[in-house]
C-alpha positions in Angstrom: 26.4 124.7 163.7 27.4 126.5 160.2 30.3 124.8 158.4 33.7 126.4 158.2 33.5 125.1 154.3 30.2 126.7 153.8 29.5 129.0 150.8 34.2 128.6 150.4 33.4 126.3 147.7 32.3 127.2 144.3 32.5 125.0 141.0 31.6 125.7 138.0 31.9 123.4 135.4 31.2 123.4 131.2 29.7 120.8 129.9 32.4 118.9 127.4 31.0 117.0 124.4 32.9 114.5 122.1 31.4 113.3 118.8 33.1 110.9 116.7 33.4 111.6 112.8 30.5 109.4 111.3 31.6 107.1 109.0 30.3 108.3 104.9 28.3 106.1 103.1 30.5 105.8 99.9 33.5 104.4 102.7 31.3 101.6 103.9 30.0 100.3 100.6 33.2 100.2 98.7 34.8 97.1 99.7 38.0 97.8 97.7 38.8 100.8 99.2 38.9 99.0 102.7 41.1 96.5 101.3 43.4 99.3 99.8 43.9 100.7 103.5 44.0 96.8 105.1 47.3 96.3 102.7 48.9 99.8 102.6 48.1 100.4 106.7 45.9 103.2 106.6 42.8 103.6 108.9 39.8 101.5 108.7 36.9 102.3 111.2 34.4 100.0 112.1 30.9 100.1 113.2 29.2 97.4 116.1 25.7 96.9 115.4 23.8 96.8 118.6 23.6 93.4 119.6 25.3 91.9 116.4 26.5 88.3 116.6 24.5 87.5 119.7 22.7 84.2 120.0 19.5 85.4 121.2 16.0 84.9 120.7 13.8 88.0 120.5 10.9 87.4 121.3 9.1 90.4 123.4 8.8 90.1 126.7 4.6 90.4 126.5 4.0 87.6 124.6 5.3 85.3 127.3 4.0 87.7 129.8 0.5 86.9 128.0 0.8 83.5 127.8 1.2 82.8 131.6 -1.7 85.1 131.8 -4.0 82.7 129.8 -3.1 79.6 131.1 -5.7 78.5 133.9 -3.4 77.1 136.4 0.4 76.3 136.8 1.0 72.2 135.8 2.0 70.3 138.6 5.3 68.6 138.1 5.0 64.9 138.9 6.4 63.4 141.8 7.9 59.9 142.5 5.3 57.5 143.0 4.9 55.2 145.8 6.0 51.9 144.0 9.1 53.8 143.5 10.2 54.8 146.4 9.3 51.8 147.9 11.3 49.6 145.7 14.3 51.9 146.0 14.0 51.8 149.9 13.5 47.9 149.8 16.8 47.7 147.8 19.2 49.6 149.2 18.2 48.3 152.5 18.9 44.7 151.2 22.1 45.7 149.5 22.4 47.1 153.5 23.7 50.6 151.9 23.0 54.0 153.5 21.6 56.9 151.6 24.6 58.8 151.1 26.2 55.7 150.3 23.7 55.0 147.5 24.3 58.8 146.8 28.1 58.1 146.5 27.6 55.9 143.9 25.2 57.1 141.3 27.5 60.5 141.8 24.6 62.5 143.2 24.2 64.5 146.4 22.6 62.5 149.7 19.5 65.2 149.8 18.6 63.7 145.8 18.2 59.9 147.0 16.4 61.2 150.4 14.5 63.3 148.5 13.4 60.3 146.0 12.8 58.0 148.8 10.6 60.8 150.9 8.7 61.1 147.0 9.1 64.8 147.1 11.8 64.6 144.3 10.9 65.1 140.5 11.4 62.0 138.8 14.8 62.6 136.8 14.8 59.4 134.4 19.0 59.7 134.5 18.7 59.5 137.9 16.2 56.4 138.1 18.9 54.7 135.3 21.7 55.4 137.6 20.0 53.9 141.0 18.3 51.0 138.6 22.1 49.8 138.0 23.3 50.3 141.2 20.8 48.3 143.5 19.7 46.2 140.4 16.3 46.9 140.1 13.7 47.9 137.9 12.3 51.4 138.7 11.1 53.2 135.4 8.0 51.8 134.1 6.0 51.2 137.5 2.9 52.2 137.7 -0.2 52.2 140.1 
């Protein structure tokens, strides 16, 4: 089915370009001359650098690429040992406190103290000092 519209329609465009003056050399070196316009109110253009003032790091993106490469295996992050969660259990349970009670308290969410008692959390040493004060006992520092 041909369109009514078909072959009615016909642009043709020119391309437009817009350049902007570039600044001469003599203008940007001449520090007086900028301060003459500054006080009398006459034009001062000024140039961004390309990333200027930004608080990055370059470092190219192969060297870390290169590095992960190298490495023989990904480090396993530790996990909570069994002491641990054990002695947290033991405690809340004799302070007669739920989890997202516990939670509550040390001003983290419920999943964090399940997932420290379950030992699939990452041991945060804040946290442990937070859940040391509130059930009152000793957590850091246990060891097998």
């Amino acid at each position: 089915m041909p369109s009514r519209f078909q072959g009615a329609i016909k642009q043709e465009w020119e391309p437009v370009v817009l350049q902007k003056s570039r600044p001469k050399a003599q203008d940007l070196r001449d520090p007086k001359a900028v301060n003459q316009a500054l006080r009398t109110g006459g034009q001062v253009q000024t140039i961004k650098k390309a990333d200027a003032g930004a608080n990055k790091k370059a470092a190219p993106p192969a060297v870390n690429a290169r590095k992960l490469d190298e490495a023989e295996e990904p480090a396993a992050l530790g996990r909570v040992l069994t002491e641990v969660r054990q002695a947290i259990q033991k405690a809340r349970i004799e302070k007669k406190m739920s989890q997202a009670e516990l939670a509550k308290q040390i001003n983290e969410r419920p999943q964090v103290v399940q997932e420290y008692e379950n030992g699939k959390a990452v041991p945060n040493q804040a946290v442990l000092a937070k859940v040391e004060r509130v059930l009152g006992v000793k957590l850091r520092g246990l060891r097998k």
